[in-house]
Structure formats: structure tokens, C-alpha cells
C-alpha positions in Angstrom: 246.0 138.4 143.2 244.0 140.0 146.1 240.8 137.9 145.8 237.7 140.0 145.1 235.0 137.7 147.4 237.2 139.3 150.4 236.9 142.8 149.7 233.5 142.6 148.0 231.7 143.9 151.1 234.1 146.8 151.7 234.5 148.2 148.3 230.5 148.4 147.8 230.2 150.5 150.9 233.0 152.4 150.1 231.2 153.3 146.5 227.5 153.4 148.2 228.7 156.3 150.1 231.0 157.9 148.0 228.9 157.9 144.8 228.2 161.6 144.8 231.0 162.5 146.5 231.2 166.0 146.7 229.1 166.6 143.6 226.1 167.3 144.9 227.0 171.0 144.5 230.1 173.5 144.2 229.5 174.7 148.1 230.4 171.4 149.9 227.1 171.7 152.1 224.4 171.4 149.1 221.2 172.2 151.0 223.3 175.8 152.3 223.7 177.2 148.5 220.9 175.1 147.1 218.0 175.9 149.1 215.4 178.8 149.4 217.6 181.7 147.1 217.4 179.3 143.7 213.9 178.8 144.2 213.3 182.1 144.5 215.2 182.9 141.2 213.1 180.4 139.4 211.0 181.6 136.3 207.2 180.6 135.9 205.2 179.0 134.2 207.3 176.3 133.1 206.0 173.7 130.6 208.0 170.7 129.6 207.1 167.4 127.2 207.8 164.9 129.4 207.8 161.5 128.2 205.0 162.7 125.7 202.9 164.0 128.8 203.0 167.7 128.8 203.9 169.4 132.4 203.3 172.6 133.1 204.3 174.1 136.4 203.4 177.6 137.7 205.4 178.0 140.8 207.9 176.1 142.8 206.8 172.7 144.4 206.2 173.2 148.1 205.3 169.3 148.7 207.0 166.7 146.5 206.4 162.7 146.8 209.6 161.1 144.9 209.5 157.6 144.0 212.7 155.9 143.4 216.3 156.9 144.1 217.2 158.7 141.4 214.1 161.0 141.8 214.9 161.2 145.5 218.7 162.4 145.1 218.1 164.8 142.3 215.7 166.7 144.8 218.1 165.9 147.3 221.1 167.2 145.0 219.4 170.6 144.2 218.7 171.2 148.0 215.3 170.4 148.2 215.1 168.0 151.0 213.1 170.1 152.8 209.7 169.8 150.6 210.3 166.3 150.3 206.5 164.9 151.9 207.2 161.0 151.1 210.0 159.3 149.4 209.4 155.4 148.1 210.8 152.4 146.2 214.5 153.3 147.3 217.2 151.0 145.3 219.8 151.2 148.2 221.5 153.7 150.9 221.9 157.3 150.2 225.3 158.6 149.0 227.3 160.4 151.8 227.0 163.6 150.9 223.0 163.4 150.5 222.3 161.2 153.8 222.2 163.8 156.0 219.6 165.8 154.5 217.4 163.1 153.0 217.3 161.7 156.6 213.8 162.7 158.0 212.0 162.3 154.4 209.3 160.4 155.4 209.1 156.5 153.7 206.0 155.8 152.3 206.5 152.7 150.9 209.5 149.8 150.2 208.7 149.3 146.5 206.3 152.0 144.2 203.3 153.7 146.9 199.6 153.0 146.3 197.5 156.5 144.8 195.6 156.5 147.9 198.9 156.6 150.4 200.2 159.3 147.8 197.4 161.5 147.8 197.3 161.1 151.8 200.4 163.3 151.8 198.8 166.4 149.9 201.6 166.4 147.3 201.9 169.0 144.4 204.2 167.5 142.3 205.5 163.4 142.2 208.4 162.7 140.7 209.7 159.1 139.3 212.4 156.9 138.4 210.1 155.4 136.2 206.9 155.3 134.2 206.0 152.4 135.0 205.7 153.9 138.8 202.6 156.1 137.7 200.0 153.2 137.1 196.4 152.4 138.2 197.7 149.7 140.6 200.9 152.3 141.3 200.9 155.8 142.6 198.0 156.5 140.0 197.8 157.0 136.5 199.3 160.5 135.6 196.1 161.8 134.0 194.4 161.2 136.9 196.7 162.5 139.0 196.6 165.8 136.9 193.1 166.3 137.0 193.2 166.4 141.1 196.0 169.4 140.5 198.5 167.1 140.9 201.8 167.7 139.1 203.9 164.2 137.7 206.7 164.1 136.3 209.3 160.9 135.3 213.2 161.2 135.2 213.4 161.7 131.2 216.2 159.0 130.9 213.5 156.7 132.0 211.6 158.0 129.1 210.1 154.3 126.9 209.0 155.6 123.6 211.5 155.6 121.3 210.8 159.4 120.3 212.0 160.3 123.8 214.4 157.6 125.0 217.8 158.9 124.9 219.6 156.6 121.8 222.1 156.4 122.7 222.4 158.6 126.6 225.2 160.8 127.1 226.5 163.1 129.7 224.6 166.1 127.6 221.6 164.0 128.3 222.0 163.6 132.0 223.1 167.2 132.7 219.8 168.6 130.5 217.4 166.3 133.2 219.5 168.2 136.2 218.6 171.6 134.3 215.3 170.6 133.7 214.4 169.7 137.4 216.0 172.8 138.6 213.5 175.0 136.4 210.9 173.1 137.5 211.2 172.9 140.9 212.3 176.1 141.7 216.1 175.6 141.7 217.9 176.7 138.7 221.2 178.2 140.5 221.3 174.6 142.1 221.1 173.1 139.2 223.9 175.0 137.4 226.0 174.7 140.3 225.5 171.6 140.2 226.3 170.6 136.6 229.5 172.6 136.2 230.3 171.3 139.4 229.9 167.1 137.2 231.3 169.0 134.0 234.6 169.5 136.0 234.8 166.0 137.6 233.8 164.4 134.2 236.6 166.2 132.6 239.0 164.9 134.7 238.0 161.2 134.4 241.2 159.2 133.2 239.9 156.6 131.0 241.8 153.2 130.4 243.4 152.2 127.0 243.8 148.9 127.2 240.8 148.2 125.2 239.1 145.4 127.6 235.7 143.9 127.0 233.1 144.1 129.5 229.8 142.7 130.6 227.6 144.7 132.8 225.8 142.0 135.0 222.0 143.5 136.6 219.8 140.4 137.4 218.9 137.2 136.5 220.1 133.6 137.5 218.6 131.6 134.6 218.6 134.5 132.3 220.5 137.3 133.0 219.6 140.9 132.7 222.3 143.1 130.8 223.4 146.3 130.3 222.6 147.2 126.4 224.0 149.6 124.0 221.9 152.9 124.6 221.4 153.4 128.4 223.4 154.5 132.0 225.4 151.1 131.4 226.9 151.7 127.8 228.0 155.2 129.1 229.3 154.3 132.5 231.7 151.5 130.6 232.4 153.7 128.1 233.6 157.0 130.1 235.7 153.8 132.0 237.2 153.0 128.5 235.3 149.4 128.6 233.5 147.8 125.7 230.5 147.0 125.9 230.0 142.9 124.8 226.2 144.2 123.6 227.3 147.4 122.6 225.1 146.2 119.5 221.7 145.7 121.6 219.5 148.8 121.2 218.3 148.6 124.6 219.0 150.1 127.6 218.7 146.9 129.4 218.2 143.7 128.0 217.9 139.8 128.5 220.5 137.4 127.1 221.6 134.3 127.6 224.5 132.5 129.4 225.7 131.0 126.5 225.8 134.4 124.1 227.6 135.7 127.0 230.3 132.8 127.0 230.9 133.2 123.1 231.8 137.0 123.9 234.4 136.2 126.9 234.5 139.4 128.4 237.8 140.7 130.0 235.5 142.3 133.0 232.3 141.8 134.4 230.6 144.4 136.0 228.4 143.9 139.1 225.5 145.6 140.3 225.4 145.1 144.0 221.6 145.5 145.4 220.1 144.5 148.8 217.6 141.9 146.9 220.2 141.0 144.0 224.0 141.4 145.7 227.5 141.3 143.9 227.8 138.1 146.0 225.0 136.7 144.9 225.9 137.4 141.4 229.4 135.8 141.9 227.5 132.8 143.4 225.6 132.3 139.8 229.0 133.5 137.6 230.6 129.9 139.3 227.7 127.6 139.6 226.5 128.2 135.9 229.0 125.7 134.2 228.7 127.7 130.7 230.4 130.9 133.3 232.4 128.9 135.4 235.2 128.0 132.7 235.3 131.9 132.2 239.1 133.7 132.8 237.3 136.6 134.2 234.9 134.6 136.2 238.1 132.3 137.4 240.5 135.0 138.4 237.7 137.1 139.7 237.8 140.1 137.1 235.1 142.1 139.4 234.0 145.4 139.2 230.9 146.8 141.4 228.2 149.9 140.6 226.0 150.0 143.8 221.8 149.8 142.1 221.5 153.4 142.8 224.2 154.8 140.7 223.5 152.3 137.8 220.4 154.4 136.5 220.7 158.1 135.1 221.2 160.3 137.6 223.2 162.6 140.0 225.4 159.8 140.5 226.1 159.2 137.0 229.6 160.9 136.7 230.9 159.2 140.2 229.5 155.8 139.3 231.9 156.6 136.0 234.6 157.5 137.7 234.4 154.8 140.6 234.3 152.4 137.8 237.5 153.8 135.9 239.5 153.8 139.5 238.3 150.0 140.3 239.3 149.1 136.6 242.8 151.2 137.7 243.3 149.0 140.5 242.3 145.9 138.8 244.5 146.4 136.0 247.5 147.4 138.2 246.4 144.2 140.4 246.6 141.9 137.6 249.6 143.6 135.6 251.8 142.7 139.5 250.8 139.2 139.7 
């Protein structure tokens, strides 16, 4: 068998760029078909419930600060790029298909942007990954930022309170937030285009049968962060015909313990490579832990990668799925020759 340290490096470029392949719309140049004729179509006032803050926008955003990458591609996605006054807290390299145009978005800041460095950019609308990014010690607390005339507004899969976290999320979920940030910023044409567009590639996702267990692997060392039962990890697996090992935690993510972990013996492990938390790295803990170590999948290097980016609810979401069902492919046919 091919040994998975060796190709590590190549297959999570190969999935960093081609995570949105060719889905950020229909018309294979995006920001052509995307850009000022869908904002012009776009109906106003719009008022939305976000995350139990209510939104109301009454025309297109002209300057947007995102914060995050999923925030960043979906304006990206809809063909956007253009209003785009300050981007922050990016979780890796842009997909292929979106690098071009996100390439002269100016970076405010490597993790989430001080208020004051925000407001320095005049924005109308911000627009994050997560809550947690609007904070006093943050880009600003969203009240606050509402009573300067400033519009906020949080990825709704990112959505805390259990009354508007997706339980569990599904491909319905992810394809209303692409709807929703198309009537809000201006760009519902985009947006359909763009969903119909993941509709089609979802549909012709080819699933595996086999019935293997997996564990999706996000941080930790000592304690390891893991993809729970409700979130972008449980789908992604599932769409790949994995299961889940903590299928039963009603989390999105969740902490558990080597030893928990062990007791399962998952068939797969999936990996998410980031630039502060790599696949490598991760491989580095699976063989030094000795409760890991002893594991079949850890031993004959059962590896599959999601680059950080694609491993929250996004534009991504359907290619992270269907990366993940060709690297399973692979690995199964890998395993099945040797």
C-alpha cells in the first residue's frame, strides 16, 4: 500500500484548490454572470432573523468587511469580490476557482479584526464565520455596530442557540444560507445559479457501501477535538457513506478523549489539514499517543484529508463531500489491491 505520509502534501493542495471546483457558479467565470445584473434584480427591504438578531437590509451592500473563510467565499461565490473592503481571520488558501477574484481584497487582520480597524474601512455590512467574531474585544459587539448603521450578519450554520443551530445540518440547510446571502447582498440570480449549479454535483455524488466507521480528527493533542453528530462533519461523512464514531454527540464539534476513541476503532480517520494544525501534525499525535498507535487505521495509514476551509458550512460543502467520497474511492480500491 502507497503510504499516505508521501502523498500527504500533494493531495491537500490538490483539494485546497479544487474545493469549489467549478461550483462557484453555472457560467465557469463566476464574477462574469454573478456580478452587477443580480444585484440589480435584488428586492428591498430585506429582513432576516439571524442568529436571534434581526437584520434588516434596504439596499445592496456597496462595502462589505468578511471575517472568516466561509464568509469570504460565499461573497466571493456570488460575485461580489468587488465590494469586498477587508477580509480577516482566513482558515487557509482560496479554492481555485475563487483565487483570482478574491486576490486584491484587502487583509485586515490574521485572526478576527479589532472594531476600530473595522470601522476604519467605512463598511455597511460585516459578515462572519462566527459569532463569536462580533465581540467587544472582536470586530464589535453587533448592537453596537448597528447603532453606527452598520449592518452584521453571521453564516447561520454558525448559528449557537439551539433554536437556530441546524440539528442536525443538511444540504437544505446550506443551500437556504447561499439563498439567503444572495437576497441580502444584492445577488439572488447568483445565488440560484449557484445552488442548482451544487444541487447537480450533489446529485451525482457516488456514495460508498461498505459501511466503514469514521472519526473526523480537527485539533487537539492531549484531547482531541471531534467532529459530532449535528454539524458540516456528520454531513460531509455521511454524503461519503462513512459513519460517524460520535454520530450520537449532539454537537457540532466536540472534545473526547483518546481512549473513547480507541474503544470505537474506526475504519478511517479523517484529517483536517490547517496551516497552524496540519494533517502531518495530526499523523505525528495518531502514532506517538500509545492508546492510537496500536490502531489498524492509524497502522496502515487509513487517511483521508478536508483542507480547514471546506470543513465548515459553506460554498465548499458539496466538493469537500465529494473530495471525501473520491479519496475513500481510492483508499478502498488501494487497500482491496494490496
Amino acid at each position: 500500500m502507497p503510504s499516505t505520509r508521501s502523498t500527504l502534501a500533494s493531495v491537500a493542495l490538490v483539494l485546497g484548490l479544487a474545493g469549489c471546483s467549478g461550483g462557484a457558479s453555472a457560467d465557469p467565470d463566476p464574477s462574469a454572470s454573478a456580478g452587477a445584473p443580480s444585484a440589480a434584480s435584488g428586492t428591498y427591504p430585506v429582513t432576516v432573523d439571524n442568529c436571534g438578531t434581526e437584520v434588516t437590509v434596504a439596499e445592496a451592500p456597496e462595502r462589505i468587511v468578511t471575517i472568516k473563510s466561509t464568509s469570504t467565499e460565499m461573497v466571493l461565490a456570488l460575485g461580489l469580490g468587488d465590494r469586498l473592503v477587508g477580509t480577516a481571520f482566513s482558515d487557509g488558501p482560496l479554492p481555485g476557482d475563487l483565487a483570482g477574484t478574491g486576490a486584491d481584497a484587502p487583509v485586515l487582520a490574521e485572526r478576527a479584526p479589532s472594531e476600530e480597524v473595522v470601522l476604519e474601512t467605512e463598511p455597511d455590512l460585516v459578515f462572519a464565520g462566527w459569532e463569536s467574531n462580533f465581540s467587544a474585544d472582536g470586530a464589535g459587539v453587533r448592537a453596537d455596530l448597528q447603532q453606527l448603521g452598520i449592518t452584521t450578519y453571521v453564516s447561520p450554520a454558525a448559528c449557537q442557540a439551539p433554536e437556530y443551530q441546524p440539528d442536525p445540518l443538511t444540504f437544505d440547510d446550506v443551500f437556504a444560507s447561499i439563498t439567503e446571502a444572495g437576497d441580502l447582498l444584492g445577488a439572488p440570480d447568483a445565488a440560484a445559479e449557484l445552488v442548482a449549479d451544487q444541487q447537480q454535483r450533489l446529485e451525482g455524488i457516488e456514495a460508498s457501501g461498505s459501511g466503514l466507521t469514521a472519526l473526523w480528527y480537527s485539533s487537539g493533542s492531549d484531547t482531541p477535538f471531534v467532529g459530532g453528530g449535528i454539524g458540516a462533519p456528520q454531513l460531509l461523512m455521511e454524503t461519503a457513506g462513512l459513519s460517524n464514531i460520535m454520530a450520537g454527540t449532539e454537537e457540532t464539534w466536540a472534545s473526547a478523549s483518546w481512549e473513547a476513541i480507541a474503544e470505537e476503532n474506526p475504519d478511517v480517520i479523517v484529517l483536517v489539514d490547517s496551516a497552524w494544525n496540519t494533517a502531518e501534525h495530526k499523523i505525528e499525535v495518531l502514532e506517538s499517543t500509545p492508546t492510537t498507535a496500536v490502531l489498524p487505521a492509524v497502522q496502515e495509514e487509513r487517511y483521508l484529508i478536508v483542507p480547514f476551509p471546506a470543513s465548515e458550512a459553506g460554498v465548499r460543502s458539496v466538493d469537500a463531500a465529494a473530495d471525501l467520497a473520491t479519496q475513500l474511492d481510492e483508499l478502498e480500491s488501494t487497500t482491496a489491491a494490496g
